[in-house]
Phi, psi and omega in degrees: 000168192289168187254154182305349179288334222261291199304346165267004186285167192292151201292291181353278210306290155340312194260355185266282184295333191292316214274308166322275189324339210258299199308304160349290196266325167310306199276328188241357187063186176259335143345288170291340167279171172232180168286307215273286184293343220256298205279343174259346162290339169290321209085048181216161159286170202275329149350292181271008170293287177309341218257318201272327180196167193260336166194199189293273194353314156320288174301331201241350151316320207279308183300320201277329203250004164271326177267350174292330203283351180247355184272315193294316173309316190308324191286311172322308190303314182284332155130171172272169146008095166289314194291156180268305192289134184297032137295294187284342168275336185288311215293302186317283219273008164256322157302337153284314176308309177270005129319355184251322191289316211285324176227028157231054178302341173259349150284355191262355180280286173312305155305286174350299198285318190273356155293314170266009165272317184311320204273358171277337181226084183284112167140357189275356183308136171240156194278349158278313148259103157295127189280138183276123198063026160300175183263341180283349172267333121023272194296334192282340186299302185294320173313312175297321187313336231254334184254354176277334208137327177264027199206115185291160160317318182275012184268125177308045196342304172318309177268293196310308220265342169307323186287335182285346181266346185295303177313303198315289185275356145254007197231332171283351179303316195276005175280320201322291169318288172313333185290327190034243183293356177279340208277345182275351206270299195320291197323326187284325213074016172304339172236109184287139149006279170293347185232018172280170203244279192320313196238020151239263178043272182318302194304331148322277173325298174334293207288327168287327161306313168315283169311335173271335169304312197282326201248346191297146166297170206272341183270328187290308180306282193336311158315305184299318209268304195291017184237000000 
């Protein structure tokens, strides 16, 4: 994480590398970036790079942990939950992701990517920034899921919850992609969410799907599958 030199710098200055680093890591990923571009899209010496964080890695903890924090104000913004139940919180936490893709696209570009390095390297997740729709917050979602009621027994959290992050940060490019001209009216906010015809629609589907994997008895499915 960044160093007490980087956090005393004056806030302008401070948002000035956070913003080079974000542009960065949306177009190259963290494979793919350097140091060298990240301090000349700043305008700072390379010097003084070192001095503010210990590498990329470092620097790109920092970025993830610029986006929970505008992902949760986004959340804030939008209200909590109305449903009692994890259906109706999952419904909640996809209507926030796409308002996070639609109006922080290069940071919801930069989660995506450290989403799918979790799943090439599992356990590299860090625990201090936890990814919101990550698989450890997933498996603990479900894991609750599992004890309220709403979740069968028999489901296998570690793979659901891989697969939900899978829906979450790739799968919403496709409500997007469906949203077509609805999707600047979200973006702007000229149309609230919760009151779109189109994107509680999709979101219908998204969820019934979601709910009959998760939630159906293991004899219903058995039935099902066998006719």
């Amino acid at each position: 994480m960044p160093t007490k030199t980087f956090l005393n710098l004056p806030a302008p200055k401070r948002a000035q590398i956070e913003t080079a680093a974000i542009l960065e890591f949306a177009d190259k990923g963290l494979r793919g970036a350097s140091v060298n571009a990240i301090v000349a899209r700043a305008g700072i010496a390379k010097g003084s790079y070192y001095q503010y964080f210990s590498g990329m890695e470092d620097i790109f903890q920092h970025v993830l942990s610029i986006a929970r924090q505008k992902k949760l104000a986004l959340a804030n913004a939008l209200g909590a939950s109305n449903g009692r139940d994890l259906f109706a919180y999952l419904r909640w936490l996809f209507q926030v992701e796409i308002l996070f893709e639609l109006r922080e696209p290069e940071l919801a570009a930069i989660e995506h990517e450290a989403f799918l390095q979790s799943l090439k390297s599992p356990g590299t997740e860090d625990e201090n920034t936890p990814l919101i729709g990550g698989a450890s917050f997933f498996n603990e979602f479900l894991a609750q899921g599992i004890l309220a009621d709403d979740v069968a027994t028999w489901v296998d959290t570690k793979l659901a919850a891989n697969l939900l992050g899978a829906v979450y940060h790739l799968g919403n490019r496709q409500l997007i992609a469906r949203l077509g001209e609805n999707a600047e009216a979200l973006r702007s906010g000229k149309v609230d969410i919760r009151e779109d015809p189109l994107t509680q629609s999709l979101l219908d589907n998204l969820m019934d799907l979601l709910e009959a994997g998760l939630s159906r008895e293991p004899a219903i499915r058995k039935d099902f599958y066998s006719k």
